[in-house]
N, C-alpha and C positions, 0 to 999 in steps of 0.2 A: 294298924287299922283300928277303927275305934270299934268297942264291944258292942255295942247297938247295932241292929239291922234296922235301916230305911224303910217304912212296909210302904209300895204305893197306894198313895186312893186312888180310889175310880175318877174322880176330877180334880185337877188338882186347883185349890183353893190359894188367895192371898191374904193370908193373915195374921204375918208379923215379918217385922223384917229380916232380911235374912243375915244380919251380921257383917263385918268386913268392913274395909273402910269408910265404901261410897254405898253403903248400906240406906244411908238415910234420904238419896237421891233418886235408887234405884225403883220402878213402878212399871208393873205389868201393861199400862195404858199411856197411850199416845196423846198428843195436846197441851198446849195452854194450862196453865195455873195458875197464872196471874197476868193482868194490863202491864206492859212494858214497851212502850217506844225504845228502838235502838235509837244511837246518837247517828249522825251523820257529817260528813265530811262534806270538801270541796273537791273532791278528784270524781270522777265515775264509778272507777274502782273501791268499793266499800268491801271490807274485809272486815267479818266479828266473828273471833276465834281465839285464842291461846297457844302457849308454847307447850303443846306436847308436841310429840313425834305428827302426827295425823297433823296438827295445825303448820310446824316445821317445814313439813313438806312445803303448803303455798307460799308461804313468805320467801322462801327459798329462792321460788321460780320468781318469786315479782321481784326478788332482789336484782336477781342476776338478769331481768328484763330491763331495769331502772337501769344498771350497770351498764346495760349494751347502747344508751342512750335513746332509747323507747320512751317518749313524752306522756304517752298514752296507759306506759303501765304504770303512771304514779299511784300510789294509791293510799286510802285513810286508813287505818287497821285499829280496830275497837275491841279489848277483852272481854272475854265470855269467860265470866267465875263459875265453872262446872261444878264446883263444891256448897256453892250457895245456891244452885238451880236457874243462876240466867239463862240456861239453855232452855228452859220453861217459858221465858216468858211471851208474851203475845206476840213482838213485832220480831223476834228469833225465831220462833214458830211458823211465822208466816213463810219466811225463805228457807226454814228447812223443820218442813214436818217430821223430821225424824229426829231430832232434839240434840244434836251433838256438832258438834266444832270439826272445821269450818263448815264456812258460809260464804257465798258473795253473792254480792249483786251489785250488775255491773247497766250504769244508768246511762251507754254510752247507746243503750237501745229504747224503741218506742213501742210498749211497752220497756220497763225495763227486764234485765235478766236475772233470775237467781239459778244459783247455780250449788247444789250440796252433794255430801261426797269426796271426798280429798280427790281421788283418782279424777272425777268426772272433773273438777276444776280445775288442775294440772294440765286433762286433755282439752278446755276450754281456751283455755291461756295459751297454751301452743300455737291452737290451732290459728287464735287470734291473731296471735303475733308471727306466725311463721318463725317459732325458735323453737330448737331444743325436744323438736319430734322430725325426726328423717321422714323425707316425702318420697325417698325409696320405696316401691311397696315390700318386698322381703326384709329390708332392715325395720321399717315404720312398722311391720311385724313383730320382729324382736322386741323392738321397745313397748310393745303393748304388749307382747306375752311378759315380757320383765313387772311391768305394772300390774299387771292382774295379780304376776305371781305373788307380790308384793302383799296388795289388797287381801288377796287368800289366806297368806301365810301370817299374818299380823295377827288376826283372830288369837291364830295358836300360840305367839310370842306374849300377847298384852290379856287376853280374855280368859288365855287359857293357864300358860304357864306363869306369869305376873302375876292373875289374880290369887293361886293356889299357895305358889311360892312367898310372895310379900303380903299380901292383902288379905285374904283370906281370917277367919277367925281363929280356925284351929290347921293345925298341918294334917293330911292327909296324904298318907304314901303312894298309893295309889295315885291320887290323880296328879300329886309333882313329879312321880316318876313317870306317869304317860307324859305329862306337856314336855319336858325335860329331853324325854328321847326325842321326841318331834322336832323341839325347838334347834337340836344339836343335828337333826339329821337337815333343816333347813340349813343351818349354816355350811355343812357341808356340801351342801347345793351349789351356794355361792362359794364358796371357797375351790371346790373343782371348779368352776366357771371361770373367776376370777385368775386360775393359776395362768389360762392363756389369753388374759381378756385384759387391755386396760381397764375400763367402763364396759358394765352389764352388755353393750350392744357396738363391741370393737373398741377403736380407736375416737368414739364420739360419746361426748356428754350429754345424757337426755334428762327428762323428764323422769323417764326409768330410776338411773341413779338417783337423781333426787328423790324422790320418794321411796325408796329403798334403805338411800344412808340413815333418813330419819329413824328408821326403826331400829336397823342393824348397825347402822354409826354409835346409836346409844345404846346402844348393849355392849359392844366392843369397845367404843373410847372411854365414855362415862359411866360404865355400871351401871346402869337401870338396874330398878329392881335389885343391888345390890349382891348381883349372880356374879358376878364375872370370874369368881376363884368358882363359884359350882359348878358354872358350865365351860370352865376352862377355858374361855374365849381368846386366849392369848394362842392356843395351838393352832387359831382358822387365820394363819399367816397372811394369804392373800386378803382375805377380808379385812382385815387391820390396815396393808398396806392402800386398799380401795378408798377404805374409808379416810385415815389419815390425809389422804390424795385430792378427797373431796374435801373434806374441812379445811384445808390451806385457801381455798376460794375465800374472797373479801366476800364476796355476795353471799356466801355461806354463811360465815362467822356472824354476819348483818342477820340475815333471815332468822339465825336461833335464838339470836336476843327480843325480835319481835313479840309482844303481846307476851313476855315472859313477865311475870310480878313475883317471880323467887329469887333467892340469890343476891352474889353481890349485887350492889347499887349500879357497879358501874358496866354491870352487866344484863342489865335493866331496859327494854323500852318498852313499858306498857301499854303506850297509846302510839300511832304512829302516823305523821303527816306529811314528812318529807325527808329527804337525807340528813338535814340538820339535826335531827331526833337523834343520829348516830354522834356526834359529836363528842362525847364523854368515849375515851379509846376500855375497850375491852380488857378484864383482867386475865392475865395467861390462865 
């Protein structure tokens, strides 16, 4: 613990930044910072987003809607540089006042639709397409409590444990060992779940899983955050097997290269207009 005590103020003020990675990005206030038209496609479907986990999720689902030969869920996919502040600018702001990836707006409507919120455009696309959400209502249950649970729990993986553990300026014991216990008592969530469950809700692939794997597929496959000897993720057996399970999906392996601008080349599709964009095959 560090030898300084924290004293609060009575209000508390902004006036410096606070350190860490995305330090220079970060700001107590909502809105615009600058004029910036997004670019635009020829599909209905406009997507401007990036490949984190939270962007992963939608491409995901439009993949594997493209895949089911859905004409309709073609769609444009435009990068949003979160470290430069495109999420600032005017015409990102306007489909989603709250400044972060994704986004769509989908112009198959009069007005058209924006849609922001990973979960909310997940359950948009479903519901559009009649895929990949049970019209069961006790199962179509399940799969939304799995999403929510998701949505919830992400906080504490990415905001909370991520920031403290990778990002962060200085290490603080306290607060990696609170995210740390939480983050491991979620996996365990999923891992009892998963011990009798193919996919989060039975014997069916939803929506659920997909935005799930995103988060916990890359903690468990890929290391995020660089944890995976810290938080032992190799003992949350079922979950590895879930995930591994998902990633074998073509629409999958498609969807994570989306709007991704890291990494190999050939694991690359920054901008995206049609299948062809996938052409260059994936490095193992």
């Amino acid at each position: 613990m560090s030898e300084e005590t924290y004293t609060l103020p009575k209000v508390w003020q902004w006036d410096k930044e606070s350190g860490g990675r995305f330090a220079s990005i970060n700001r107590p206030i909502a809105g615009a910072t600058h004029e910036k038209e997004l670019p635009a496609g020829e599909h209905d479907l406009q997507l401007h987003s990036l490949a984190t986990p939270n962007g992963v999720k939608v491409t995901i689902l439009l993949e594997e809607l493209v895949e089911l030969g859905i004409e309709d869920a073609e769609y444009d996919a435009y990068p949003i540089n979160i470290g430069e502040g495109d999420q600032f600018g005017s015409g990102f702001v306007a489909i989603n006042p709250n400044s972060k990836i994704p986004a769509l707006l989908d112009r198959s409507t009069n007005p058209p639709t924006r849609i922001f919120e990973s979960g909310a455009i997940l359950v948009y696309l479903a519901e559009k397409f009649g895929q990949f959400l049970p019209t069961d209502p006790s199962q179509r249950a399940e799969c939304m409590s799995w999403l929510m649970w998701q949505m919830g729990s992400a906080p504490y993986l990415g905001g909370g444990f991520g920031h403290f553990y990778a990002y962060a300026p200085e290490k603080i014991e306290y607060c990696i060992n609170r995210y740390a216990m939480e983050v491991k008592r979620l996996l365990d969530v999923l891992d009892q779940h998963l011990a009798s469950n193919t996919y989060l809700c039975g014997d069916e692939y939803t929506i659920a899983d997909m935005a799930n794997y995103a988060w916990w597929g890359a903690l468990v496959l890929h290391n995020i955050y660089d944890a995976s000897e810290f938080l032992d993720v190799a003992s949350y057996t079922n979950v590895v097997r879930w995930a591994e399970q998902i990633e074998e999906r073509p629409a999958v392996q498609r969807g994570r290269r989306v709007n991704r601008p890291w990494g190999p080349e050939e694991t690359r599709v920054v901008e995206r207009h049609s299948p062809a964009d996938f052409e260059v095959a994936p490095a193992d």
